[in-house]
N, C-alpha and C positions, 0 to 999 in steps of 0.2 A: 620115612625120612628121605629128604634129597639130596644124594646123592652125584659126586660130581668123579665120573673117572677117565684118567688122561689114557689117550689111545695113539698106539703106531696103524699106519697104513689109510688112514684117512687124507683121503686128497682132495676133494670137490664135491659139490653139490649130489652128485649122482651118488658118491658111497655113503652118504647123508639120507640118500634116499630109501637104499637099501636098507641100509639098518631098522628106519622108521618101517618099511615096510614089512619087512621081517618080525620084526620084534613086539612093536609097539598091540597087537592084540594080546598079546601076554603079559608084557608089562608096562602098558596105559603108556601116557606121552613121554617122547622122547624128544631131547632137546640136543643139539648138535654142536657147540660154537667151532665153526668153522677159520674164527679168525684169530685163535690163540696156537700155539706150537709149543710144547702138542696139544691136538687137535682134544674138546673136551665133551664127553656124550654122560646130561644132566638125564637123570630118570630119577623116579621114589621105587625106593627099597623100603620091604615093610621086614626083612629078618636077613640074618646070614645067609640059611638055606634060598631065599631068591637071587642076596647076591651073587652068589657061586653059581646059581644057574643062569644068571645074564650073562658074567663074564666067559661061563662055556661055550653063551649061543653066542657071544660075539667074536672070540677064537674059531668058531665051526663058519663064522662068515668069512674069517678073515683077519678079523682087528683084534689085535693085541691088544685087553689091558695093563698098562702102563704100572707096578707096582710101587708104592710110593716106598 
């Protein structure tokens, strides 16, 4: 399922970057939009247990998932 979750600390291209390069062998493509506030990072989650562990690797970068 795809997945859309709002994040703090995303600022520009380059922190777009990292994430993709970080992440994206783990959990396949990562989609960034940069032009909405807050910023929104689109992946497919196939269970809970994945989501919980994107949202960890994406705290351990830096970015805060946003909780709705």
């Amino acid at each position: 399922m795809t997945k859309n979750f709002k994040t703090n600390n995303i600022s520009c291209i380059n922190c777009a970057n990292l994430i993709k390069a970080s992440l994206e062998d783990k959990f396949g493509d990562i989609k960034i939009n940069l032009e909405t506030n807050p910023k929104e990072v689109i992946v497919e989650i196939k269970d809970n247990t994945q989501e919980s562990e994107f949202k960890k690797e994406m705290s351990a970068l830096g970015f805060q998932i946003i909780e709705d």
